[in-house]
N, C-alpha and C positions, 0 to 999 in steps of 0.2 A: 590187279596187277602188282600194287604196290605187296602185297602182300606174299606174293609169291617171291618177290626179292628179297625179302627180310635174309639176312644172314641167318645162318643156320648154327646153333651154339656149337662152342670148342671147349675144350675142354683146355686147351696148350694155347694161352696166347703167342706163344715164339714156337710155331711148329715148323719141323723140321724141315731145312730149304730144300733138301733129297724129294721133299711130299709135294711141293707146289712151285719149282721153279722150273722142272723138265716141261710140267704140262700146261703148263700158264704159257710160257714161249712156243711149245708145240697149236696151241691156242690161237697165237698171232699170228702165227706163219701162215697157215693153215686158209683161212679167209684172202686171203693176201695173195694167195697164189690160184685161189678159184677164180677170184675175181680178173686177174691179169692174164693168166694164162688157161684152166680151162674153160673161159668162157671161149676163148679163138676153136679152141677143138667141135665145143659143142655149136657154135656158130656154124662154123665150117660143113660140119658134119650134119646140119638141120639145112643147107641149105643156101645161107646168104654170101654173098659175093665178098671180095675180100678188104671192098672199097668200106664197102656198109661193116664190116668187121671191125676193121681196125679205127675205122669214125666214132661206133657205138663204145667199143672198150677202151680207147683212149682218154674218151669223156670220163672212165672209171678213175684215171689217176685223179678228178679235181678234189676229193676229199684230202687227197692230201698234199695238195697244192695251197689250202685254204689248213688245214690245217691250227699254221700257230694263231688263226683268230680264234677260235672257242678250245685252245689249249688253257686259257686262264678260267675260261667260262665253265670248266668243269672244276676246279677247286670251290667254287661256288656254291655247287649243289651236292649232296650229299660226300661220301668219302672215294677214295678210290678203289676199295676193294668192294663199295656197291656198284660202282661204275664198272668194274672190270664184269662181274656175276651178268649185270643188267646187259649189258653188251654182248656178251659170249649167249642169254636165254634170245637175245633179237637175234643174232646170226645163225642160231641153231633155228629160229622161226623161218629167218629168210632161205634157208635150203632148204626147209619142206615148202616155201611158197613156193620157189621155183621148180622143185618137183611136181607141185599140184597144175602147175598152168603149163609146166612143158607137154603135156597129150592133147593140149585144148588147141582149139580155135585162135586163140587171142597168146599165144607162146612167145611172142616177140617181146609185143607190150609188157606181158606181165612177167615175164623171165630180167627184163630190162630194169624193170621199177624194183624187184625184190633185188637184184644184182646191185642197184644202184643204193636199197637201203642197207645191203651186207657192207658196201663200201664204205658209206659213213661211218658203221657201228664198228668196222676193224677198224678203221684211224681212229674212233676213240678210245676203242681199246687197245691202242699200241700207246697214246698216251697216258690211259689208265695202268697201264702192266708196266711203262714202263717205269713211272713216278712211283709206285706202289713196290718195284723192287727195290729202290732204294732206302725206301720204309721201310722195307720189312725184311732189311738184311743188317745186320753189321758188317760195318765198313771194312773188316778181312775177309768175310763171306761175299760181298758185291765183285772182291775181285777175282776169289776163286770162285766165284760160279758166273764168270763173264763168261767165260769160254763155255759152259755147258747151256747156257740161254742158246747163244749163238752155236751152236750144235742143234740143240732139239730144233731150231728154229729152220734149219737146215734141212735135216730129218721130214721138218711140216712141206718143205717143199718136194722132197723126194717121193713122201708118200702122195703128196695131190698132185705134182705134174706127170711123180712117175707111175706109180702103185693106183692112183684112184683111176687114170687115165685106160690103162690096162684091165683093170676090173669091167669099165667101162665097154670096151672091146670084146671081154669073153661074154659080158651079157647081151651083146646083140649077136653072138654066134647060137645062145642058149635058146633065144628069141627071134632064130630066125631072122636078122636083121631089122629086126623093130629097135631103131633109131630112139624114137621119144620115149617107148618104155623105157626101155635100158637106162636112159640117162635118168630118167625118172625115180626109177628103182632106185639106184646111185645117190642120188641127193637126197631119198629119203635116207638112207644109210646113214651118208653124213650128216644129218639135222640129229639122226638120235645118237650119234656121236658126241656131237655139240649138247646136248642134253645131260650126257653122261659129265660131261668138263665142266658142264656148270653147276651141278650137281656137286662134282666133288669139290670144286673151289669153293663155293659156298661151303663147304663144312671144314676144309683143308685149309684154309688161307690165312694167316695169324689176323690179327687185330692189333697194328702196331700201335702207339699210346699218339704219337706225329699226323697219322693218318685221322685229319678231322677237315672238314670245307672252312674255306677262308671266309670272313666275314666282311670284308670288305665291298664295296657298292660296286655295281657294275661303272660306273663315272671310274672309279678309282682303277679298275680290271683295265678301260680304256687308257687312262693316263699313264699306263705302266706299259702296253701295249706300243702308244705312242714313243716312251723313253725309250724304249729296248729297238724300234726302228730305228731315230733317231741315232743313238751312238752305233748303230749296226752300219749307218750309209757312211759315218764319218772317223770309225777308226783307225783311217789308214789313212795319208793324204790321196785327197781327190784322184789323180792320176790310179793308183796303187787300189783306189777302191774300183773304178769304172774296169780296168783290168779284170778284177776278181769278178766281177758281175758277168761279164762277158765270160771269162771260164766258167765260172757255176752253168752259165745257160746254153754255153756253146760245144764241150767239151764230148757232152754225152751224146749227141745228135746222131751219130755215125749210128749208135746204139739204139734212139729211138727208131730210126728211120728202119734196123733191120730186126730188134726182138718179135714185133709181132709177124711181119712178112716171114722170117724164118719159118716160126713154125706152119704156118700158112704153105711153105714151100715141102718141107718134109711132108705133110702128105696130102696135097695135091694131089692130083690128077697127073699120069704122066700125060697123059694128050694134052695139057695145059702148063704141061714144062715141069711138073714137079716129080718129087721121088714117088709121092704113091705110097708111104708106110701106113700099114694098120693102127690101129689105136693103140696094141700090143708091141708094135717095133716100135714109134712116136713114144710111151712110156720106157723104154728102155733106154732110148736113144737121148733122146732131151731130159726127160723128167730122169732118169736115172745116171747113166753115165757123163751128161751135160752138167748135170747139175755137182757130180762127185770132184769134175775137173775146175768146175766154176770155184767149189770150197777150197781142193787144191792150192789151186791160184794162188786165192785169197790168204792164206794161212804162209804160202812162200813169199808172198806180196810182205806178211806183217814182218816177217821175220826178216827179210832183207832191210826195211826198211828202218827197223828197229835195231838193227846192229849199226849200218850205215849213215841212216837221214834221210828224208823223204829226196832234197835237191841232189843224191849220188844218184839215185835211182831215178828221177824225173822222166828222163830222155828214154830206157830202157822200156818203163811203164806204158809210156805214149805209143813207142812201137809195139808194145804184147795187146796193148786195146784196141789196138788201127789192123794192122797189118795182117793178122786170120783171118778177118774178114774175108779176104782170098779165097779163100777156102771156098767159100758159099760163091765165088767166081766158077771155082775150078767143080763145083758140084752141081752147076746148074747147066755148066757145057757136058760135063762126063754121065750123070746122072746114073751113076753107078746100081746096077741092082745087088751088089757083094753088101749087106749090111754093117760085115765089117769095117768097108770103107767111111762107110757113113756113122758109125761109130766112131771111129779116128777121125775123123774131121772134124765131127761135133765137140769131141772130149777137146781138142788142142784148140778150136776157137773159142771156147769156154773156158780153159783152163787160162789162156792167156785175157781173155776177159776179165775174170776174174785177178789176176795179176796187177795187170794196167789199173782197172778202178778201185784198187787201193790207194794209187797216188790221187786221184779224183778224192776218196770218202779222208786223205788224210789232210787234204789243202782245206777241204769243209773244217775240218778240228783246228788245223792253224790260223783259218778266219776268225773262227768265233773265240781263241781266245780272249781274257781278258774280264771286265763287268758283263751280266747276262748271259755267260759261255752255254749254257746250255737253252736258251730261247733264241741264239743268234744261230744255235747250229740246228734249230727245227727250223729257221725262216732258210736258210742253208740247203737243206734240204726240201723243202717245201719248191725254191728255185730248181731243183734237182727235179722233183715228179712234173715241175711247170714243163724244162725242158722238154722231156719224154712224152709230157701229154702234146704239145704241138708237132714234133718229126711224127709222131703216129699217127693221128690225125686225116693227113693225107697220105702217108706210106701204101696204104691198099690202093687207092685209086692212081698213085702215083706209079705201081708196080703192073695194074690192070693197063696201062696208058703203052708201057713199055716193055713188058716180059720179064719174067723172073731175071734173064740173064742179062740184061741192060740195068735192069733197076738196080744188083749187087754192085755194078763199075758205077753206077752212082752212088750210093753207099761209098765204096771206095773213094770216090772224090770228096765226098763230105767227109772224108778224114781230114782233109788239109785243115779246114775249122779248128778239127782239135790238136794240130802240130802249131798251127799259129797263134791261136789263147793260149799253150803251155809258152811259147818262147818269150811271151812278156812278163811271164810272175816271175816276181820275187820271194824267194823262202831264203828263211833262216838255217845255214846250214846244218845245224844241232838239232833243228828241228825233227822229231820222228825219234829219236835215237834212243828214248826213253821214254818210249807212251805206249808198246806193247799191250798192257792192261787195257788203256785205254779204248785201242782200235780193238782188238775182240770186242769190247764190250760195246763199240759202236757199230761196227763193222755192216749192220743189216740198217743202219739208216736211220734209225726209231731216237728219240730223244725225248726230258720229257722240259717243261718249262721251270724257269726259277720259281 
């Protein structure tokens, strides 16, 4: 094993960030979006109900819930650019495990165990990629190629939720509607994708002189672990901290409770209330146009905020995050068969998604200012996938209990949550007005530890 990770000689210890910083992010994204979102398709589409769907893939966020514990425990052991190769050869193994067991008898089980070990190995690879980009960039080069991580990173989702989705679709047209093949086929694809990436990172990836494991003792990894809580619960007075807690965990809920049921409703069954899209319209619709309006957003989000301050925009933000929602009200009564419709709907509740939760991902950056900024804003985030993992959790059986079109006006009411944690924070009105750089370069969530 060990041996097949040996890095691969270079010849350019400083090679070119054009060579390995588009596909090192296409990399991360990539895993991160099978795991969260096609697994709902392929669940769906094999059969299981939407209770058992959204129970089994919500358990997917705990790797990076857990997270900032074995964020130090990799400085430890080898470098990060073994870490990053070593992780992308297990995720490229975990697609073909899950190809091999989706035609079997046992597809649940063992699609479940490879999905769950793809999980682990992309959160350590988002914090091997992303500690390793700041080694192996100069500090004018980290900020101009913030934006192109966060791009390709983009890009990793459009091809897996939109482009792999769709592929997915034309091979069970090609097949006849053979279900397990198809997907089958599909994830062998992707594994020798992954194969290809790690392939060339191993030979592509500079060898920065910084990039070496800590020598420090696991006792000492704890006691640092412990400091960086410690000042994280007490930076604020009391009142001002229990507030922010409450936002970090309350805020996205609306969110959890409808990302996965969404797609879950786009293509349903209409006899069970849903639109009924093909895996071909579902790729267009969500994985494509969804996801263009969601970048959108985000990109209008940086830029208002970053002229203005996050507290001019606070209020406008809350309503572009809450208020689409609607949408999936007015979609579940009309049930439109015009696909166009269902393109317009999708693009503006995504697009204002995307909007809104820039004021979300920039209060995470105004938290963690400060000593530890960047291990306070992985435990930050870490809060962030906690919240998401619990509203999903029950959101299918909660949706099963009540109908698509009840469950949305609930949804709707769990907006109040997030109207009421925003009317308590406090922000610094300067805040935002100069961190441009910044938010790009945070913008997807990923951080790496001090």
């Amino acid at each position: 094993m060990n041996n097949h990770l040996q890095d691969f000689p270079v010849k350019d210890s400083t090679a070119r960030p054009w060579a390995w910083v588009p596909s090192l992010y296409f990399a991360e994204g990539l895993p991160y979006v099978a795991v969260m979102t096609i697994t709902i398709i392929l669940y769906k589409q094999l059969g299981l109900s939407n209770a058992r769907i959204t129970f089994y893939t919500s358990w997917l966020y705990l790797p990076w819930v857990i997270k900032p514990l074995w964020g130090s425990f990799i400085d430890l052991v080898k470098t990060k650019r073994w870490w990053v190769a070593a992780m992308e050869l297990l995720i490229g193994a975990a697609f073909g495990g899950i190809a091999f067991t989706i035609p079997t008898g046992f597809w649940l089980q063992g699609s479940l165990f490879f999905f769950w070990v793809m999980a682990f190995a992309s959160a350590t690879h988002n914090i091997a990629a992303d500690s390793f980009y700041l080694l192996g960039l100069e500090d004018q080069d980290q900020v101009r190629f913030s934006g192109i991580r966060s791009t390709f990173y983009r890009l990793a989702t459009i091809f897996g939720q939109g482009i792999l989705v769709m592929i997915a679709g034309n091979l069970q047209l090609i097949f006849r509607n053979n279900i397990q093949y198809s997907w089958s086929l599909l994830f062998y694809g992707v594994m020798g994708l992954f194969l290809v990436l790690w392939l060339w990172h191993s030979y592509v990836l500079p060898h920065p002189k910084e990039d070496q494991k800590s020598y420090g003792g696991v006792s000492e990894m704890w006691k640092g672990f412990k400091d960086k809580c410690i000042t994280f619960s007490t930076k604020f007075p009391v009142k001002n901290v229990i507030v922010s807690l409450f936002f970090m965990l309350l805020f996205c809920v609306p969110a959890g409770l409808l990302i996965k049921v969404s797609s879950l409703f786009l293509i349903d069954a209409p006899h069970n209330g849903g639109l009924g899209l093909s895996p071909q319209e579902y790729g267009l619709v969500q994985g494509t146009i969804g996801v263009i309006g969601l970048t959108l957003g985000g990109v209008l989000g940086g830029f208002c905020t970053g002229r203005d301050g996050l507290k001019k925009w606070l209020w406008p933000m809350v309503c572009a995050f809450t208020l689409p929602n609607l949408l999936y009200v007015y979609l579940s009564y009309a049930l439109p068969s015009n696909l166009m419709i269902v393109n317009v709907c999708v693009f503006l509740e995504q697009f204002g998604y995307g909007f809104g939760f820039t004021a979300y991902m920039l209060y995470l950056i105004y938290y963690s200012q400060g000593k530890f900024k960047t291990s306070h804003y992985t435990l930050c985030t870490a809060l962030m996938a906690l919240s998401m993992m619990i509203s999903g959790l029950f959101a299918g059986a909660l949706q099963e209990l009540v109908g698509y079109r009840h469950f949305f006006i609930i949804v709707m009411c769990s907006c109040l949550l997030t109207f009421i944690v925003s009317f308590f924070l406090k922000i610094d009105p300067e805040f935002g007005k100069k961190r441009k750089n910044e938010v790009a370069g945070q913008e997807d969530g990923e951080q790496t530890d001090d």
